[in-house]
Wavefront OBJ file of the C-alpha trace (Angstrom):
o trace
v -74.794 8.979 -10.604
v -75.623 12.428 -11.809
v -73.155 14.314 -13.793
v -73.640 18.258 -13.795
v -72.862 20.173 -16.848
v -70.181 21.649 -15.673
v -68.075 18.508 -14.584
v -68.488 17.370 -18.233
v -66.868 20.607 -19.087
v -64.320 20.344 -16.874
v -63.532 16.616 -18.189
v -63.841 17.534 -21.754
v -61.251 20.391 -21.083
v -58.713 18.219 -19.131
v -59.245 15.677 -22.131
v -58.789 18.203 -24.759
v -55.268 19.253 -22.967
v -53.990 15.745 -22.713
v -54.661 14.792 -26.214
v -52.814 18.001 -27.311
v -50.215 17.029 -25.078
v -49.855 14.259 -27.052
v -48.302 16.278 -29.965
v -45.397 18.384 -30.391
v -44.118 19.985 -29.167
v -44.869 18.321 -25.398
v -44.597 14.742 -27.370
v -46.634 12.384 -24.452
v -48.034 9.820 -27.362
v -49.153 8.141 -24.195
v -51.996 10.971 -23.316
v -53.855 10.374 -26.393
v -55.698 7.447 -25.424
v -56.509 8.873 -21.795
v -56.938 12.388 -23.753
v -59.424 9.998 -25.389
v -61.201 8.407 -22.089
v -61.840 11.719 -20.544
v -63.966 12.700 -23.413
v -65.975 9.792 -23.978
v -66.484 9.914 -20.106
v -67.421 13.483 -20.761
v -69.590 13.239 -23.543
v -71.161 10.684 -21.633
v -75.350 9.813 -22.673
v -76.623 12.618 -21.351
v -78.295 13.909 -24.566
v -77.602 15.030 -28.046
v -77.169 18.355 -27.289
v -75.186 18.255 -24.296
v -73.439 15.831 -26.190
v -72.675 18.272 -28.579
v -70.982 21.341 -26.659
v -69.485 18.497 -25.079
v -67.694 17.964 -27.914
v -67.113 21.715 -29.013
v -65.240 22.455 -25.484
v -62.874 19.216 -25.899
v -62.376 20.099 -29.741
v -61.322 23.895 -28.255
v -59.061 22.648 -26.163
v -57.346 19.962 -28.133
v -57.029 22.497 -31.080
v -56.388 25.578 -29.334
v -52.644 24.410 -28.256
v -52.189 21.797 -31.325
v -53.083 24.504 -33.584
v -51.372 27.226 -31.611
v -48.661 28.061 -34.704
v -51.348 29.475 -36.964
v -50.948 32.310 -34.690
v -47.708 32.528 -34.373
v -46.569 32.156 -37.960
v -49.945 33.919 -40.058
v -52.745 35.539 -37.845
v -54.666 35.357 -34.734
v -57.941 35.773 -36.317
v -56.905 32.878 -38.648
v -55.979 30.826 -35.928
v -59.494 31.231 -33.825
v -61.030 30.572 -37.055
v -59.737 27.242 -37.520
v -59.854 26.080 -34.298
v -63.809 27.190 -34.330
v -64.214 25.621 -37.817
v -62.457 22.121 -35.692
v -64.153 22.153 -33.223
v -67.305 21.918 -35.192
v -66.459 19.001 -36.267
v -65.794 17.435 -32.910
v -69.774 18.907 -32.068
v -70.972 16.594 -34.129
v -68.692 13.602 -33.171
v -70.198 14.713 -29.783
v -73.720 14.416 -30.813
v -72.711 11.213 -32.460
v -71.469 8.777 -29.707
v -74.125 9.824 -27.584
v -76.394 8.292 -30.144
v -74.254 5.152 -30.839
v -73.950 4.551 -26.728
v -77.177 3.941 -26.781
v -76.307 0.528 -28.539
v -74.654 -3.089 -27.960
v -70.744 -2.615 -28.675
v -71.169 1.067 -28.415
v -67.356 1.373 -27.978
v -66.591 -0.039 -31.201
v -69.252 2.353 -32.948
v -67.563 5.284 -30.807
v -64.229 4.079 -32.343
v -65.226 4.134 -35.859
v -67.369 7.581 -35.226
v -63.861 9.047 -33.739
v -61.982 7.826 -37.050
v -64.981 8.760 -39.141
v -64.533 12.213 -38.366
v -61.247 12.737 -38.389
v -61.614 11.187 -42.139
v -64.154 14.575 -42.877
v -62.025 16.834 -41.645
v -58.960 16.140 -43.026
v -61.233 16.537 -46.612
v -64.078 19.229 -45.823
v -63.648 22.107 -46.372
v -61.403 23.111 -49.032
v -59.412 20.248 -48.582
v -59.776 19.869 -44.933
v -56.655 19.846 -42.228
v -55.168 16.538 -41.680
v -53.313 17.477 -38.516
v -54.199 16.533 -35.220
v -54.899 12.691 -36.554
v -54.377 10.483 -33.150
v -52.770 7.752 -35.233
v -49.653 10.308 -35.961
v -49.279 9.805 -31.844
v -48.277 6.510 -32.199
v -44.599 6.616 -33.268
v -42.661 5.352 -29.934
v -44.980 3.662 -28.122
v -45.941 -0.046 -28.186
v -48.586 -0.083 -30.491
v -46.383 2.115 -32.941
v -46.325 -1.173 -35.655
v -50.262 -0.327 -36.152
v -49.502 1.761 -38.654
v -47.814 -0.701 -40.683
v -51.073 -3.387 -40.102
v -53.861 -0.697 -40.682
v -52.090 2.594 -41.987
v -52.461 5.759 -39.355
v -56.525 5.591 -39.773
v -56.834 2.327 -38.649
v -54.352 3.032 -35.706
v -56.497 6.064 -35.125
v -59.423 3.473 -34.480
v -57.699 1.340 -32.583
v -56.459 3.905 -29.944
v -59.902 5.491 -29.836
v -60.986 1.854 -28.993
v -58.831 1.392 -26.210
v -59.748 4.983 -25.174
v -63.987 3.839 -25.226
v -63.595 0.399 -23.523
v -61.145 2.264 -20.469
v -63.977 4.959 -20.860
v -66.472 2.021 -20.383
v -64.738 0.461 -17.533
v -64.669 3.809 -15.394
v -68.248 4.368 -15.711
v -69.245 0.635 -14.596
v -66.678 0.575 -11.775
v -67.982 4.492 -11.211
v -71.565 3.101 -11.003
v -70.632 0.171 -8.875
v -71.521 -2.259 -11.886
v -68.710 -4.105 -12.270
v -70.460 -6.773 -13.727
v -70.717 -4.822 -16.820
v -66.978 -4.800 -17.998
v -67.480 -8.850 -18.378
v -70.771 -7.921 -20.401
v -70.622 -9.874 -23.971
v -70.674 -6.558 -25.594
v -67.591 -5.468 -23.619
v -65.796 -8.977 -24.189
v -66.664 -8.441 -28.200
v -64.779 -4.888 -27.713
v -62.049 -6.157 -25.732
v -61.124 -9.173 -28.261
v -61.037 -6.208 -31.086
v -58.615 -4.751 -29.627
v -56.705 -7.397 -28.143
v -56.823 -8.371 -31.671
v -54.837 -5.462 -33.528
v -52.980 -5.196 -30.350
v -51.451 -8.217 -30.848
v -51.618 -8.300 -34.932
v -49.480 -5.186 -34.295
v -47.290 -6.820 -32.094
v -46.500 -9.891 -34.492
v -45.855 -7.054 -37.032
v -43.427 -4.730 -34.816
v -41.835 -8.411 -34.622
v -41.557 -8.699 -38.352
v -40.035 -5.320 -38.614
v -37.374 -6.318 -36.879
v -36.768 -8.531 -38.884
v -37.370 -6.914 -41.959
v -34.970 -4.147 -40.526
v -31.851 -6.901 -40.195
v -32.637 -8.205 -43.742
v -32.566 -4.353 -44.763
v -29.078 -4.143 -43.635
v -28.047 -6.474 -46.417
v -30.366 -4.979 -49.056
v -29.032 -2.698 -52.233
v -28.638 1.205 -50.490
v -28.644 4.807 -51.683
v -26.490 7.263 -51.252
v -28.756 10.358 -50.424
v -27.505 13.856 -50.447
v -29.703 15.601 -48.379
v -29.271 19.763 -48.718
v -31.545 22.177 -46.652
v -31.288 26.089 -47.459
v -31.174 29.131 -45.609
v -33.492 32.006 -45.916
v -31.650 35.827 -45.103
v -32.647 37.866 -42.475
v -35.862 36.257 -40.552
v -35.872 32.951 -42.120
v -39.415 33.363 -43.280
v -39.684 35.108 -46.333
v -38.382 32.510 -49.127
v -40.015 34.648 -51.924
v -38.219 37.648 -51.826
v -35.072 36.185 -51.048
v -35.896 33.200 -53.698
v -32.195 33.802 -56.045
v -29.945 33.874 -52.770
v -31.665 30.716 -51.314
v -30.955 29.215 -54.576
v -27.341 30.465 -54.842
v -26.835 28.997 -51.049
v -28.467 25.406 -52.158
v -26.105 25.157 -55.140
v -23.105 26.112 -53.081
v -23.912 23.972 -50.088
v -24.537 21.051 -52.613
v -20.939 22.079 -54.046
v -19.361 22.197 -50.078
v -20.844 18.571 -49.723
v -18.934 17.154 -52.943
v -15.551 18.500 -52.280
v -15.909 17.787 -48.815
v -16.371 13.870 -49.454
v -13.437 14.458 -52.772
v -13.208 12.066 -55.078
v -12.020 8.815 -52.828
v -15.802 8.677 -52.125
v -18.479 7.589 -55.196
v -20.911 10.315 -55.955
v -24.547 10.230 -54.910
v -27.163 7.624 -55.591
v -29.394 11.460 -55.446
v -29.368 14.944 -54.502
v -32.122 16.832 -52.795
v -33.453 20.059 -52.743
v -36.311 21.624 -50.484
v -39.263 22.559 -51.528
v -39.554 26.090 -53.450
v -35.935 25.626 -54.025
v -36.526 27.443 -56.875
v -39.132 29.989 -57.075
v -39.672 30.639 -60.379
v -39.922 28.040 -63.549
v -37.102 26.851 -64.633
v -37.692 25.873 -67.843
v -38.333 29.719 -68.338
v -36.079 31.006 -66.380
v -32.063 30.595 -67.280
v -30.643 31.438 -64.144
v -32.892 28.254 -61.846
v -32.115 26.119 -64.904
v -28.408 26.790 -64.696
v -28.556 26.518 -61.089
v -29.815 22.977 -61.190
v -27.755 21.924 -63.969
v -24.484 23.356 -62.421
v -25.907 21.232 -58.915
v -26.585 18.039 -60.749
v -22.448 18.431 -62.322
v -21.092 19.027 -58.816
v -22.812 16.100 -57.042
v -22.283 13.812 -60.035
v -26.053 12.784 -59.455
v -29.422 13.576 -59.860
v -31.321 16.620 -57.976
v -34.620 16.568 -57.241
v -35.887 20.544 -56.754
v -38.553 21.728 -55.572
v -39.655 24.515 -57.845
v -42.879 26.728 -58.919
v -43.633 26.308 -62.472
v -46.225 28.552 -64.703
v -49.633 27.212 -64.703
v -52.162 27.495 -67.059
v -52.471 30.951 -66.798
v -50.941 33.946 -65.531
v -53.133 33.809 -62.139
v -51.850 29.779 -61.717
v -49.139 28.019 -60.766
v -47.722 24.388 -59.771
v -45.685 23.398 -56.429
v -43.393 20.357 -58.466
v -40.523 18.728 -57.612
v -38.459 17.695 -60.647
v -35.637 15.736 -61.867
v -32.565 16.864 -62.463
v -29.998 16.066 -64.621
v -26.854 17.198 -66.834
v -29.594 16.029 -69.259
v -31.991 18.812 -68.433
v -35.733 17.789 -66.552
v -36.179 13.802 -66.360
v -39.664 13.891 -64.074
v -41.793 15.614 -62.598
v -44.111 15.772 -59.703
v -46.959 17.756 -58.782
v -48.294 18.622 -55.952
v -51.562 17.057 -54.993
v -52.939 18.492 -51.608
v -52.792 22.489 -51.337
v -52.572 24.574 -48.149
v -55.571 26.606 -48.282
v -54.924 30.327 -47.633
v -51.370 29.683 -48.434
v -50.748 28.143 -51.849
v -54.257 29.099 -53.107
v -56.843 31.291 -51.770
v -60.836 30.767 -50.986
v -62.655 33.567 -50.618
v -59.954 35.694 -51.508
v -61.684 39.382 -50.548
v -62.995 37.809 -47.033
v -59.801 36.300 -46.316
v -57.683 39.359 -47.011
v -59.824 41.033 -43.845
v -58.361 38.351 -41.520
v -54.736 38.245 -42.557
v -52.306 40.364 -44.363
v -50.804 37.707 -45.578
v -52.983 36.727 -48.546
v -51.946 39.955 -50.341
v -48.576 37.857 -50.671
v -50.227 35.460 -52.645
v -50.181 36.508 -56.007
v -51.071 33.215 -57.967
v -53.129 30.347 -56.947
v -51.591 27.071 -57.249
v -53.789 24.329 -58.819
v -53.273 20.711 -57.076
v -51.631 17.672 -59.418
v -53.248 14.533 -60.380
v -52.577 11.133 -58.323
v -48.769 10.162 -59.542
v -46.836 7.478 -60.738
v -43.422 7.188 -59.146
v -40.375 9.177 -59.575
v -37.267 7.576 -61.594
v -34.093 9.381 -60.578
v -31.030 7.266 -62.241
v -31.642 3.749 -60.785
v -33.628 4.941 -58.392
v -37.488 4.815 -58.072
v -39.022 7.519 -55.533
v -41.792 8.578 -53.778
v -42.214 12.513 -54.022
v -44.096 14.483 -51.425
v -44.725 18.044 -50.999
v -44.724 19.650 -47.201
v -48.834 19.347 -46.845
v -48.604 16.419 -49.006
v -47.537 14.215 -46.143
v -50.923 14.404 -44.216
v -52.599 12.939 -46.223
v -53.002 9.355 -46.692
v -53.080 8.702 -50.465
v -49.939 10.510 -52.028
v -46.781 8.516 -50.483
v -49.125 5.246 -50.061
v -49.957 4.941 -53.940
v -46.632 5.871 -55.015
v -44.819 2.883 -52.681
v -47.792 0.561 -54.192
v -46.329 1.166 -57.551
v -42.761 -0.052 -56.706
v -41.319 3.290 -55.154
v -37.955 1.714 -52.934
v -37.772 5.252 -51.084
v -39.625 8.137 -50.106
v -38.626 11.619 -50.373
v -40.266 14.597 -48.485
v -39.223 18.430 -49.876
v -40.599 20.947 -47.433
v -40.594 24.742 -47.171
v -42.306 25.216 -44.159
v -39.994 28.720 -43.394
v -43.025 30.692 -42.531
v -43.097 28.337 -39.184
v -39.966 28.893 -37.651
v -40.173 29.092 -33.892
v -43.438 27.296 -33.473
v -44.531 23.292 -33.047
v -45.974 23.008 -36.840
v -42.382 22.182 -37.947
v -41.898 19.346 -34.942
v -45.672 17.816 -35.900
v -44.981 17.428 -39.347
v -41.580 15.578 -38.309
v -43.899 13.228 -36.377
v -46.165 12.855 -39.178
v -43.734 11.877 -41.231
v -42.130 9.224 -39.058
v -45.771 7.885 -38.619
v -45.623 7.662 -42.356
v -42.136 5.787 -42.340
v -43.343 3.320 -40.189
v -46.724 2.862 -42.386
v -44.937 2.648 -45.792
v -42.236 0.394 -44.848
v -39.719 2.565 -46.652
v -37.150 5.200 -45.070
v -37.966 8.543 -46.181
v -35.274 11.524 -46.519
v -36.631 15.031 -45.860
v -35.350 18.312 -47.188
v -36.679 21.211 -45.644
v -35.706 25.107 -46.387
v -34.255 25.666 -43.171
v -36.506 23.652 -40.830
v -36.041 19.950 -40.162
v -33.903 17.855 -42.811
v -32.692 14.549 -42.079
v -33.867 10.912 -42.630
v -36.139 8.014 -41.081
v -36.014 4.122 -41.166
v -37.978 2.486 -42.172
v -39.145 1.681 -38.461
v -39.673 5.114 -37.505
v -36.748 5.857 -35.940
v -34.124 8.622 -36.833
v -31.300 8.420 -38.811
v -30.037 11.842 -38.837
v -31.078 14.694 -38.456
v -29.435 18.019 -39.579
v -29.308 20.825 -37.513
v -31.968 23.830 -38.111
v -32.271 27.748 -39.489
v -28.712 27.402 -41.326
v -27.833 25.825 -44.565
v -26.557 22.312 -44.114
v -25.829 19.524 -46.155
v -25.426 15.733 -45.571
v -25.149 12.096 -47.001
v -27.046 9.441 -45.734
v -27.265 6.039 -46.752
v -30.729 4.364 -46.702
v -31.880 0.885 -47.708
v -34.033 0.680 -50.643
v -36.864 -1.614 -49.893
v -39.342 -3.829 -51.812
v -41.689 -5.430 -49.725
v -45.235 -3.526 -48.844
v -46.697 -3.473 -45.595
v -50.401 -4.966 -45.369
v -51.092 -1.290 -44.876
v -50.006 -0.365 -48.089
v -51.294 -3.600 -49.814
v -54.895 -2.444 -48.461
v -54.912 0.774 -49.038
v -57.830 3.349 -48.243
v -59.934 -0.208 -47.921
v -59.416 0.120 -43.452
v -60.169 3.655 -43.316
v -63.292 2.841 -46.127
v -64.534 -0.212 -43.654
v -64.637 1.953 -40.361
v -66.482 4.535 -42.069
v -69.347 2.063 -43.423
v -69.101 1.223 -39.306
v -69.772 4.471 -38.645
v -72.353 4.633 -41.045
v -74.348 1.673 -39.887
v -74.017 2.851 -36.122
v -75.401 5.866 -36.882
v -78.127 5.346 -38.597
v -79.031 2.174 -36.404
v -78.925 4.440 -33.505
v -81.438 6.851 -35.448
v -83.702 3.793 -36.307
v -84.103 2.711 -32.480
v -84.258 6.363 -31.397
v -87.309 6.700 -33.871
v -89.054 3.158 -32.750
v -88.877 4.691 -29.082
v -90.583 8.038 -29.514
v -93.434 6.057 -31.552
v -94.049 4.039 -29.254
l 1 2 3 4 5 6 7 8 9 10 11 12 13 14 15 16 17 18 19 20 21 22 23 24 25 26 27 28 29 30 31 32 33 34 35 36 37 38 39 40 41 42 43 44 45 46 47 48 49 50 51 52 53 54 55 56 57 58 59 60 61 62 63 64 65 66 67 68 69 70 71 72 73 74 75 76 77 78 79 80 81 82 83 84 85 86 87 88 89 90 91 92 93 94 95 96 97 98 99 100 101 102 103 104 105 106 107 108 109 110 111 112 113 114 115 116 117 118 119 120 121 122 123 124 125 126 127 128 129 130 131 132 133 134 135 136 137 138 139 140 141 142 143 144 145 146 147 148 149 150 151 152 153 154 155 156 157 158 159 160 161 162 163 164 165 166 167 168 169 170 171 172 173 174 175 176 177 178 179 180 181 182 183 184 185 186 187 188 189 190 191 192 193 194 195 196 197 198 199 200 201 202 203 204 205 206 207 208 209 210 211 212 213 214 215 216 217 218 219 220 221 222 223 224 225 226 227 228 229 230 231 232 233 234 235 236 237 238 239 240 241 242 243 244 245 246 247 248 249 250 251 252 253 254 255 256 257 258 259 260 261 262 263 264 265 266 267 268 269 270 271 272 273 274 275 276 277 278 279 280 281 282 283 284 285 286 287 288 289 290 291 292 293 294 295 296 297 298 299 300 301 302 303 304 305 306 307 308 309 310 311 312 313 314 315 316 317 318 319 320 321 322 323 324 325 326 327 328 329 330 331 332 333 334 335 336 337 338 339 340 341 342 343 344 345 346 347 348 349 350 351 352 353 354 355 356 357 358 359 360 361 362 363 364 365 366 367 368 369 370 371 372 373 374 375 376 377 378 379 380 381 382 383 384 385 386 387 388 389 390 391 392 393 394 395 396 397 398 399 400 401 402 403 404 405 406 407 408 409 410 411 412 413 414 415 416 417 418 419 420 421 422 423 424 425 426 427 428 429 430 431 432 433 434 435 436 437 438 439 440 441 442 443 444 445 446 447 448 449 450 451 452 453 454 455 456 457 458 459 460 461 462 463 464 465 466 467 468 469 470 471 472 473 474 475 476 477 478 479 480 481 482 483 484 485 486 487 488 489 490 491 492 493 494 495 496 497 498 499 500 501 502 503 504 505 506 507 508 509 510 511
C-alpha cells in the first residue's frame, strides 16, 4: 500500500497534536501512546530522508503547543527557536526508526531510539530541555506505578513500546497481513511489554500498601508559604524586599492562626528567590529569615541568591534556617538557559529583551548530599531542577524521608509551564516514593503523596500559607535503587540497533 508524502504529513501532524494533548494544560495522558502510533505509522520505512521531515513536522507540532508559554511569558522569536532547535532532534529520531524497522524486534529498537532521544535532549545543548518527556504523562493512568519500577525514562520506553507494537499491528492489519502480529518478533515485543505492564501493576499493588503502612509511619508537620509578587506578578526582582516582607508576614499569619494549642512545625518553607539578594551579606534577608524561623518555632528553608565567585556570578540555593543562623545549604544543579545564565549573550539579546535583565550568570552546584532541617532529612530541588532525573533521585538514595520543591516560576503566570511542572513533579512523587511539598512564588504550592496524588493544593497569584502533614518514608523504590542504570541500558539498545541497522544497510549496497 503506497503512502504519499503528504498523508505522512498529515499523520505526523495529527500525532504531534495528540501527544501535546497529552500535557497541560489539555491533560489526556491517554493520547500519548496513540500520539505515539500515529508517528511511527507516519514515519513509516519509506526512507531516511522522508523519515526525517517526518519527524521534523511531528516534533513541530508536538512542541509548538507544549512549548507554547515561551511565547507567552519571554519572546516569540525565542519560542520558534526552541521549538526548531526540538524538532531537530525528533529529525533524527525520524531518520532513526526508519533504519531500526528494517530489523527483527524493530519495535523494541524504536522504543529505546524514542527514549534515547529524549535522553539527548534533555542534556544537549546547554543543558538541554527536559520537558515534553512522555513518561511525565503517566501520572493517572494505569500504568502510572512505572515510574516507581523504571523511573520516568523507563516509563518513557515502555509507552513508546506500546505505541510501536499498536503502530505494528495497524500496518499488518492495513496490509491485510495479519499473520504478522503473531510473528516471533512481535510475540518477543508483546511479552516486553506485557512484562513491565504487569511488573508495574504488582508495584501500583505494593503502593497501596506501602501507602496504608505510611499512615502509621513518623509525620511532618510542613508549613508550606507561597509569596506574592506586586503589580503583574512577574517581576520578583524589583519587587524582591516586599515579596520578602509578605513571606515573613504570611509565615507570621500561619503561627498565630494555629496559636499555641497546636505544636510548631516539623519545617517552614519558602519559594524559590525568596530572597533575592545574599543573606549572609545582606542584614535585612538575614533578619527576615531569622525573625521567620522565631515565629514558626521551626526551621525555614529559603530560597535565596547568594554572591558567586565573582561579581558577574551568582548561586540559586536554598538554605537552612534557624534562630541559629544558616544550618545547610543547597545549590542549584540544572540552570535555565537564557534565564539564570546566558549563552551567547550578544546573539541572544537580538531575540529577547529580556536578557538585558540578567545581570549575573548563575553557575550550577555540584551533585548534593541531603538536607538536615531539625530531625528532618530533605530532598532540595530548585524549579528546573525537577526535570531532571538525577537531583531528587540521589538525594532520596542517601536517606532523604521527604522531598521539597522551591519554585519561582512568576515569569509564567497565565500560561501551561506552571501546570506541566505540577505534573512533573507528581511523576516524580510517584518515582521517589516520597511525598514532596512545593513552594512556589505565587504559582502552584501545595503537596503530593507519595502515590502521586494531591494533598493540597493552595490557591494561586496571592500569598497563602498552609500546614500539611506528610509521612516521612524510608523505603526506596527499585527505581531509585537502580538509578540512571534503566535509562543507561535502553540507550546501549539504542546504540546496538543503530549501528546494526547501519551494518546490514552497508552489506546490502555491497552486494
Amino acid at each position: 500500500m503506497v503512502i504519499t508524502g503528504g498523508e505522512r504529513a498529515a499523520a505526523a501532524i495529527v500525532g504531534g497534536l495528540a501527544l501535546a494533548a497529552a500535557f497541560p494544560p489539555l491533560s489526556a495522558p491517554w493520547l500519548a501512546p496513540l500520539g505515539l502510533v500515529a508517528f511511527f505509522l507516519a514515519v513509516g520505512h519509506w526512507g531516511v530522508r522522508a523519515g526525517s521531515l517526518t519527524g521534523f513536522v511531528f516534533g513541530l507540532a508536538f512542541f509548538g503547543p507544549t512549548l507554547w508559554w515561551l511565547a507567552q511569558a519571554i519572546a516569540p522569536a525565542a519560542w520558534a527557536a526552541i521549538v526548531a532547535l526540538q524538532a531537530g532532534w525528533l529529525a533524527l529520531l525520524g531518520a532513526g526508526v526508519v533504519l531500526v524497522r528494517r530489523l527483527p524486534y524493530w519495535p523494541i529498537w524504536a522504543a529505546a531510539l524514542w527514549t534515547s532521544v529524549e535522553g539527548a535532549r534533555s542534556a544537549v545543548p546547554w543543558g538541554g530541555l527536559p520537558w515534553g518527556r512522555v513518561g511525565y504523562t503517566a501520572v493517572e493512568t494505569p500504568w502510572a506505578a512505572s515510574l516507581a519500577l523504571v523511573g520516568v525514562a523507563g516509563t518513557s520506553a515502555l509507552v513508546a513500546l506500546v505505541g510501536a507494537i499498536l503502530a505494528a499491528t495497524v500496518e499488518a492489519m492495513r496490509e491485510r497481513r495479519p499473520a504478522l502480529v503473531l510473528t516471533r518478533p512481535m510475540l518477543v515485543s508483546c511479552t516486553v511489554a506485557s512484562g513491565l505492564l504487569l511488573a508495574s501493576t504488582t508495584v501500583l499493588q505494593t503502593g497501596h500498601a506501602d501507602t496504608e503502612s505510611s499512615r502509621r509511619s513518623p509525620t511532618a508537620r510542613v508549613a508550606v508559604v507561597q509569596g506574592e509578587v506586586p503589580g503583574t506578578g512577574t517581576d520578583v526582582v524589583s519587587h524582591h524586599r516586599q515579596v520578602t516582607r509578605t513571606l515573613l508576614d504570611e509565615t507570621r499569619r500561619l503561627a498565630q492562626l494555629l496559636g499555641p494549642e497546636e505544636p510548631p512545625p516539623d519545617l517552614a518553607v519558602w519559594p524559590e528567590n525568596a530572597t533575592a539578594v545574599d543573606p549572609a551579606a545582606d542584614s535585612t534577608a538575614r533578619e527576615a529569615l531569622l525573625a521567620a524561623a522565631e515565629a514558626s518555632q521551626a526551621p525555614v528553608l529559603a530560597g535565596s541568591v547568594v554572591d558567586g565567585v565573582s561579581p558577574s556570578t551568582a548561586l540559586n540555593q536554598g538554605i537552612v534556617w534557624t534562630a541559629d543562623g544558616d544550618q545547610g545549604r543547597y545549590t542549584k544543579q540544572h540552570l535555565v538557559p537564557f534565564g539564570e545564565y546566558v549563552p551567547l549573550r550578544s546573539l541572544a539579546s537580538r531575540v529577547s529583551s529580556r536578557v538585558s535583565d540578567i545581570h549575573r550568570d548563575m553557575l550550577p552546584g555540584p551533585p548534593s548530599s541531603p538536607l538536615r532541617a531539625g530531625g528532618l532529612v530533605l530532598a532540595n530541588a530548585l524549579c528546573f531542577d525537577v526535570a531532571y532525573d538525577d537531583v531528587l533521585r540521589e538525594q532520596v538514595a542517601q536517606g532523604a524521608q521527604l522531598a521539597v520543591v522551591q519554585t519561582s516560576n512568576a515569569m509564567f503566570l497565565g500560561t501551561g509551564q506552571q501546570e506541566q511542572q505540577w505534573m512533573i513533579t507528581r511523576a516524580r512523587a510517584i518515582e521517589l516514593g516520597r511525598p514532596i511539598v512545593v513552594s512556589s512564588m505565587n504559582g502552584i504550592s501545595g503537596a503530593i503523596a507519595s502515590d502521586g496524588s494531591v494533598i493540597t493544593r493552595l490557591p494561586g497569584v496571592r500569598a497563602a500559607s498552609k500546614m500539611v502533614t506528610v509521612p516521612l518514608m524510608t523505603e526506596t523504590t527499585p527505581a531509585v535503587r537502580m538509578g540512571s542504570w534503566p535509562a543507561r541500558m535502553v540507550y546501549v539498545m539504542a546504540f546496538v540497533g543503530i549501528l546494526t541497522a547501519g551494518i546490514r544497510a552497508s552489506r546490502r549496497r555491497g552486494q
